[in-house]
C-alpha positions in Angstrom: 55.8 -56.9 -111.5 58.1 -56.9 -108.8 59.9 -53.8 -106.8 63.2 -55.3 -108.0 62.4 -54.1 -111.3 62.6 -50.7 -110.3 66.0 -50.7 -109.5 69.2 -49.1 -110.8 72.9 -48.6 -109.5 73.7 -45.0 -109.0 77.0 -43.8 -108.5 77.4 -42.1 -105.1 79.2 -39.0 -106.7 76.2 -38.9 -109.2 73.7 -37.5 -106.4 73.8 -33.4 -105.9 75.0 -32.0 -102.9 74.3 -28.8 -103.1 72.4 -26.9 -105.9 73.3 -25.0 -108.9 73.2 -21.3 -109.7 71.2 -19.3 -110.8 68.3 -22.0 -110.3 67.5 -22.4 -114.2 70.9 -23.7 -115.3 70.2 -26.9 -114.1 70.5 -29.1 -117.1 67.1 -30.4 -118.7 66.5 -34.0 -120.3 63.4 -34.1 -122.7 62.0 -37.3 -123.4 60.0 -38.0 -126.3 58.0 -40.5 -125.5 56.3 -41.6 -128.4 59.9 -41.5 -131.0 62.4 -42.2 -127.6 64.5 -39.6 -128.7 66.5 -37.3 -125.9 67.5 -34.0 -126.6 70.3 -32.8 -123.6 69.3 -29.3 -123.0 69.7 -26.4 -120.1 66.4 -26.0 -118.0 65.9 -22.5 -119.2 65.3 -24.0 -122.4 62.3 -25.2 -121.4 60.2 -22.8 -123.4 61.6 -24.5 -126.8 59.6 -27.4 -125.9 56.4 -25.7 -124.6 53.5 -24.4 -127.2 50.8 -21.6 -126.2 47.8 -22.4 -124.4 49.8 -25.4 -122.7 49.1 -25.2 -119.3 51.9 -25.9 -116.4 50.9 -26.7 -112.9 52.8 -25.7 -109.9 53.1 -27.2 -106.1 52.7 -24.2 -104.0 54.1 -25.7 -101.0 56.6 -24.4 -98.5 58.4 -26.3 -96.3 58.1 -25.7 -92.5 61.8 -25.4 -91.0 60.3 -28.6 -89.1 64.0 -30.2 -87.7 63.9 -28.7 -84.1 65.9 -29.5 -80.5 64.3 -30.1 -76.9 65.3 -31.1 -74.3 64.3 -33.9 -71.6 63.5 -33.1 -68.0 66.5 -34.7 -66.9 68.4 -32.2 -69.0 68.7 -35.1 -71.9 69.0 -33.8 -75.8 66.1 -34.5 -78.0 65.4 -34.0 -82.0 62.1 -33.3 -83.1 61.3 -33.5 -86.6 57.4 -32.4 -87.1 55.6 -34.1 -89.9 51.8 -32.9 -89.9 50.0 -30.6 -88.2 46.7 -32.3 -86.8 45.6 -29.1 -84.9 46.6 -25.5 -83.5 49.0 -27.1 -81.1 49.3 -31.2 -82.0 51.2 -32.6 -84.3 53.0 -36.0 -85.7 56.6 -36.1 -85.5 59.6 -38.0 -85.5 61.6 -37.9 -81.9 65.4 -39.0 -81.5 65.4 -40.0 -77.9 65.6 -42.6 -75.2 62.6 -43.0 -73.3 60.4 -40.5 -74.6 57.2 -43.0 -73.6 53.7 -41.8 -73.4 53.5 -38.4 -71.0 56.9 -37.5 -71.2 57.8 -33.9 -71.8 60.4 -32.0 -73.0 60.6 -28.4 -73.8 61.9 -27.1 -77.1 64.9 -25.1 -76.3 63.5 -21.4 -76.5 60.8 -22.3 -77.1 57.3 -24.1 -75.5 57.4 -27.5 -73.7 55.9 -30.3 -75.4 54.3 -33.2 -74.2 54.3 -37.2 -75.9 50.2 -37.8 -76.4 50.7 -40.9 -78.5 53.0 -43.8 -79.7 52.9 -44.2 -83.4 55.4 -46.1 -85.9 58.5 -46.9 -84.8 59.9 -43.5 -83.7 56.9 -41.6 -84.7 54.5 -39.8 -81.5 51.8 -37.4 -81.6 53.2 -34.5 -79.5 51.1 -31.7 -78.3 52.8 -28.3 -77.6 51.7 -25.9 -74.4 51.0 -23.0 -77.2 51.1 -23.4 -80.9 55.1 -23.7 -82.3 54.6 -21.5 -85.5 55.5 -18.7 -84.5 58.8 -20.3 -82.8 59.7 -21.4 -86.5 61.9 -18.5 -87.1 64.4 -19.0 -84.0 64.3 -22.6 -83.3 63.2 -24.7 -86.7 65.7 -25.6 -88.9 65.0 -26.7 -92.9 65.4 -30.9 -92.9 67.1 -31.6 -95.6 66.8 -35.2 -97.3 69.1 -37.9 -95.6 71.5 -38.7 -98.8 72.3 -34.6 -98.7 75.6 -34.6 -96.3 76.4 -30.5 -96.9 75.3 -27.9 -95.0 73.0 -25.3 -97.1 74.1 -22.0 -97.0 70.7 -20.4 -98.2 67.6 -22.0 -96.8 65.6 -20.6 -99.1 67.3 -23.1 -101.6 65.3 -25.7 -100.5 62.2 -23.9 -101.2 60.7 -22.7 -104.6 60.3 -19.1 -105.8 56.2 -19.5 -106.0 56.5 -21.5 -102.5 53.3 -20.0 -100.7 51.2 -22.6 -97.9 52.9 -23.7 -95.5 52.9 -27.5 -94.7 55.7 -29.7 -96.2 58.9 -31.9 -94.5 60.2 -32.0 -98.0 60.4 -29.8 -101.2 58.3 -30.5 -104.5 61.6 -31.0 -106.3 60.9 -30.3 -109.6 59.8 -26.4 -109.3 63.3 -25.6 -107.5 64.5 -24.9 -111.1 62.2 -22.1 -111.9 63.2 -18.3 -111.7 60.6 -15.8 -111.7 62.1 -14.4 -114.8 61.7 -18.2 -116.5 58.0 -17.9 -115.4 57.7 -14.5 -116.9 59.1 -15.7 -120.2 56.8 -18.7 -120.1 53.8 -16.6 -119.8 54.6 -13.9 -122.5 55.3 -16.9 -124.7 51.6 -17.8 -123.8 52.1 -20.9 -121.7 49.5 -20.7 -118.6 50.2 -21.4 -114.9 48.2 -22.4 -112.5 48.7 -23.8 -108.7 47.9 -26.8 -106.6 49.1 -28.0 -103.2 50.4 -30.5 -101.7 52.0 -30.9 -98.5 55.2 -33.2 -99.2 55.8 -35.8 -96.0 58.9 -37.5 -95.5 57.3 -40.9 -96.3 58.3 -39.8 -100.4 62.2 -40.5 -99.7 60.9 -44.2 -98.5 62.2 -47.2 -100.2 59.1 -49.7 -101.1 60.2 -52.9 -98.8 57.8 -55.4 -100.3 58.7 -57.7 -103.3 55.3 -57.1 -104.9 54.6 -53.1 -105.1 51.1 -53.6 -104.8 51.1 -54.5 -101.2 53.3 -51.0 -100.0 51.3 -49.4 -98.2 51.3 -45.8 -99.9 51.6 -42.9 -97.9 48.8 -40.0 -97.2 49.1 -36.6 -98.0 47.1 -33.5 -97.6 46.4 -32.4 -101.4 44.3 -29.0 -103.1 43.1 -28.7 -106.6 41.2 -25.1 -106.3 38.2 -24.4 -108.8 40.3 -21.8 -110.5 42.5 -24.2 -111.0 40.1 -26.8 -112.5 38.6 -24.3 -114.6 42.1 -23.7 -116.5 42.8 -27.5 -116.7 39.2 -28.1 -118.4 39.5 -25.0 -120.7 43.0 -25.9 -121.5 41.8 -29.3 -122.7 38.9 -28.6 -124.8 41.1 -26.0 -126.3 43.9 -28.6 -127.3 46.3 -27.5 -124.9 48.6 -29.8 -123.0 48.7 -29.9 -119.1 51.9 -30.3 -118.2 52.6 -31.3 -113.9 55.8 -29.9 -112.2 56.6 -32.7 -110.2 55.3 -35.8 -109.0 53.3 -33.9 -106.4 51.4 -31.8 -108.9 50.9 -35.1 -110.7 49.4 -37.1 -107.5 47.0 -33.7 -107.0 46.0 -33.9 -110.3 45.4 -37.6 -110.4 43.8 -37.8 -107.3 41.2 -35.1 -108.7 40.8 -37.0 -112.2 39.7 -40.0 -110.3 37.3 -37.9 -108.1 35.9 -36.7 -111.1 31.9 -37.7 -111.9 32.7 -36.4 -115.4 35.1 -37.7 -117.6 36.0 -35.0 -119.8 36.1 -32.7 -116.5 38.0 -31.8 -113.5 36.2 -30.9 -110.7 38.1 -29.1 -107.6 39.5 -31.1 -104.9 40.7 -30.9 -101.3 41.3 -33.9 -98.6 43.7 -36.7 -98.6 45.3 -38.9 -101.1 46.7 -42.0 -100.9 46.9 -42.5 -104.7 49.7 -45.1 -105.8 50.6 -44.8 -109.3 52.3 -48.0 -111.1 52.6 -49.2 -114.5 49.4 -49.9 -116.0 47.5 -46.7 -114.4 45.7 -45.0 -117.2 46.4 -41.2 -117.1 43.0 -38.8 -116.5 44.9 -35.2 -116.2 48.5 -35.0 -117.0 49.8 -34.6 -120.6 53.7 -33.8 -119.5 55.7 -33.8 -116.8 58.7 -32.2 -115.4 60.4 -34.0 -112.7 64.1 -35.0 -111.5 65.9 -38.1 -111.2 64.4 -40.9 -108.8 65.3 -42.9 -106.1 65.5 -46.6 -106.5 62.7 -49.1 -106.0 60.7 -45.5 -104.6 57.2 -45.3 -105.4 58.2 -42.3 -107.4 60.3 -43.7 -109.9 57.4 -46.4 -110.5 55.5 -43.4 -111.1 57.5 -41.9 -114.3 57.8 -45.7 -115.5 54.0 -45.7 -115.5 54.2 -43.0 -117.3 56.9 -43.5 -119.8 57.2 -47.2 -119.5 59.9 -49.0 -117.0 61.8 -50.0 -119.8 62.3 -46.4 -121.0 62.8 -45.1 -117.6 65.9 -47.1 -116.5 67.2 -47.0 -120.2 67.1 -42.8 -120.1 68.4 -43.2 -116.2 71.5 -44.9 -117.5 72.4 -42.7 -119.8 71.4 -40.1 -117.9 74.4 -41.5 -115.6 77.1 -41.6 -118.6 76.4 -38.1 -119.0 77.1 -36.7 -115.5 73.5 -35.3 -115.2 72.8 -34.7 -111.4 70.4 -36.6 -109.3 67.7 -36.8 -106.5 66.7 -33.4 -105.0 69.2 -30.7 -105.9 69.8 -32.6 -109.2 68.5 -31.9 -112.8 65.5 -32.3 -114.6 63.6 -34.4 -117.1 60.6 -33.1 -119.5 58.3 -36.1 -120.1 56.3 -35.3 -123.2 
């Protein structure tokens, strides 16, 4: 297996821009996995393909508007881009800068100073703030959008999902920015269950894997939360004969991550911590049933996740004509239904 195989050519003018409206008119690609047969529907068809008691899970993440301007003592501009949170006032970041070496300080403009604590990777330092930034967010942070996304969003709350709750991500969980709350309603008098994980999305997911062999990328780490309710729905909806069905590659890392915590097989037990779990093809699937998801980056550890779970072969093959057909791709793009 090399990362080569994981590649495709996509069209520049095939990757969304901006997003649709309303949210649920995004068009929907169901997968058949075990026949290979595609049905080209809208997304709020979804429910067609959906039976009662199946049970979807949701990332409840919300991106923090992270992308925020300082400025050096000497009066120099700086770009801050705050990745995790390691305590009330420190955090890892990306800083666009000259000479920000351990010490410096700059102060965010209306906001706090902040001082460089640590050197990281490449452009990455731990920065510690003179009082906590939060509640600076509303005047100074701006929502990062992903780097192949050139136009300006109009509505930042585009970027975020309607059930987006804990705060914590430099990206969006993709997949849910499809859902209205009057698609969930009609989900859920229809009988389909939903339940809620989190997991806070870092910027590392938009990363290429570099290495010819997969297996030696170094995955990232991400903060992930599988409550007890939560479990307690996933176990009852599998002993019923219900399918669970993950909302994104994020709910299916939570709920992977948790499977392989598991001391019982036929259970899932709650979790919380970090995961660094890399899904490629030959993973045997503990939790997830279905997926909805969108349209993958290239050699990304993301698209060697749905090929894990739908077979490479199958992937690209379903990409391609995904690509005849003018479907939309990468984060404000459409959607696939694994089942």
């Amino acid at each position: 297996m090399k990362t080569s195989d994981f590649d495709y050519h996509l069209p520049e003018s095939s990757i969304a821009q901006t997003p649709v409206e309303p949210r649920d008119s995004s068009r929907l690609l169901v997968l058949h996995r075990d026949s290979g047969q595609m049905d080209h529907r809208i997304f709020r068809d979804l429910s067609l393909f959906l039976r009662p008691n199946d049970l979807l899970i949701l990332n409840r993440t919300r991106v923090i508007p992270a992308r925020i301007f300082a400025k050096k003592e000497t009066g120099g501009k700086v770009e801050l881009l705050l990745l995790r949170r390691r305590d009330e006032l420190t955090w890892e970041a990306l800083v666009g800068g000259k000479g920000l070496h351990m010490g410096k300080k700059v102060t965010v403009e209306n906001g706090p100073q902040a001082e460089i604590m640590e050197i990281l990777d490449g452009s990455e330092r731990l920065i510690k703030f003179s009082e906590p930034i939060e509640p600076y967010f509303p005047k100074v942070g701006n929502i990062p959008l992903p780097p192949y996304i050139h136009e300006k969003l109009s509505d930042p709350e585009r970027y975020q999902t309607v059930f987006a709750k804990e705060m914590g991500s430099a990206a969006a969980p993709t997949a849910g920015l499809h859902f209205t709350p009057q698609l969930l309603d009609e989900l859920k008098k229809e009988g389909v269950k939903i339940a809620y994980v989190t997991l806070h999305v870092g910027l590392d997911t938009f990363a290429p894997v570099t290495e010819d062999d997969p297996k030696e990328h170094k995955i990232h780490t991400e903060w992930c939360e599988l409550p007890q309710e939560t479990a307690d729905l996933i176990n009852a909806t599998k002993n019923s004969g219900g399918r669970v069905i993950a909302v994104g590659t994020t709910s299916v890392r939570t709920l992977e991550s948790a499977g392989r915590e598991s001391i019982f097989e036929a259970r899932i037990a709650a979790f919380v911590g970090p995961t660094d779990i890399f899904i490629l093809p030959g993973y045997q699937f503990k939790v997830v049933d279905a997926m909805i998801t969108n349209f993958h980056l290239p050699k990304s550890t993301l698209i060697m996740l749905v090929s894990a779970f739908a077979g490479r072969e199958k992937i690209l093959e379903t990409y391609n004509i995904a690509i005849h057909e003018g479907y939309r791709f990468y984060s404000f793009g459409d959607a696939m239904l694994i089942l």
